[in-house]
C-alpha positions in Angstrom: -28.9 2.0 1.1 -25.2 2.7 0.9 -22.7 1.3 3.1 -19.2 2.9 3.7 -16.9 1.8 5.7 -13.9 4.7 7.0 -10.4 4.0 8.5 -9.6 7.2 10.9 -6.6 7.6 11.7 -6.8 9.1 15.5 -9.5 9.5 17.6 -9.5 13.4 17.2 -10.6 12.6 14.4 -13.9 10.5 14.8 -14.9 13.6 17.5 -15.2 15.8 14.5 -16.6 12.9 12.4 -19.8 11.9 14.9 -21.4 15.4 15.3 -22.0 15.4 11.6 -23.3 12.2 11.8 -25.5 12.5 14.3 -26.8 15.8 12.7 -27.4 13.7 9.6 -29.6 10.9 11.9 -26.7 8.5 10.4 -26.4 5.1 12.5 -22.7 4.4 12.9 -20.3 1.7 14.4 -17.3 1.7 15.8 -14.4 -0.7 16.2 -10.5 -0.1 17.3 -7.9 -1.6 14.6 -5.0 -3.4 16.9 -1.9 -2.5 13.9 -0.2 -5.6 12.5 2.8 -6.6 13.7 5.9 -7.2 11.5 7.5 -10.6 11.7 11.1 -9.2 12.7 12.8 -13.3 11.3 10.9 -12.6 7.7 12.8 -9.2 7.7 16.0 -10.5 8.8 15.8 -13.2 6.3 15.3 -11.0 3.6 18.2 -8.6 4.4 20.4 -11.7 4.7 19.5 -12.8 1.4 20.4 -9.7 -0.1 24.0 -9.2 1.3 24.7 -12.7 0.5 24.8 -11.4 -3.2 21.3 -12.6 -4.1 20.6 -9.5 -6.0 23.9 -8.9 -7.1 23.7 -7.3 -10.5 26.9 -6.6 -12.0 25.1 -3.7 -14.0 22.6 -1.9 -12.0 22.1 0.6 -14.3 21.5 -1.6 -17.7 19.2 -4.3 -15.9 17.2 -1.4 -14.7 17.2 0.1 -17.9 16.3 -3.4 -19.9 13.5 -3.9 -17.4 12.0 -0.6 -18.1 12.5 -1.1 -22.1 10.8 -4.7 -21.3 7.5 -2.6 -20.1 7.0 0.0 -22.4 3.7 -0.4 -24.3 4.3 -1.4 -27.9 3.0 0.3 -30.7 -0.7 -0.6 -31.4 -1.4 -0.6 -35.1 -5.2 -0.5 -35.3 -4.4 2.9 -33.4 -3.6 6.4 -34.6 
């Protein structure tokens, strides 16, 4: 037996969904998903951080460009 579990997103959706199901004698469940809500004082916290100068880079461009150099893969010499 397999189990798989679907996220729909609209109920149009599940209409199309159950005749197939039915058709195929598969037993389903439902349930409604309530969507998170985002905690509006983390966000503002975060933005104030930032203005503040807590990311302030005085070269964007070079710390972006170190970082990427930082994660290349290095050469591997057991490989061809």
């Amino acid at each position: 037996m397999i189990e798989l579990k679907l996220r729909l997103p609209s109920l149009r959706v599940l209409d199309k969904l159950l005749p197939l199901l039915q058709e195929l004698h598969i037993p389903y469940q439902t349930r409604a998903i309530e969507p998170t809500q985002k905690d509006a004082s983390k966000k503002a916290a975060i933005i104030a951080k930032i203005q503040s100068g807590a990311m302030n880079l005085p070269d964007f461009d070079q710390a972006l460009l170190s970082f990427e150099e930082s994660r290349q893969d290095g050469d591997l010499d057991s490989r061809d």
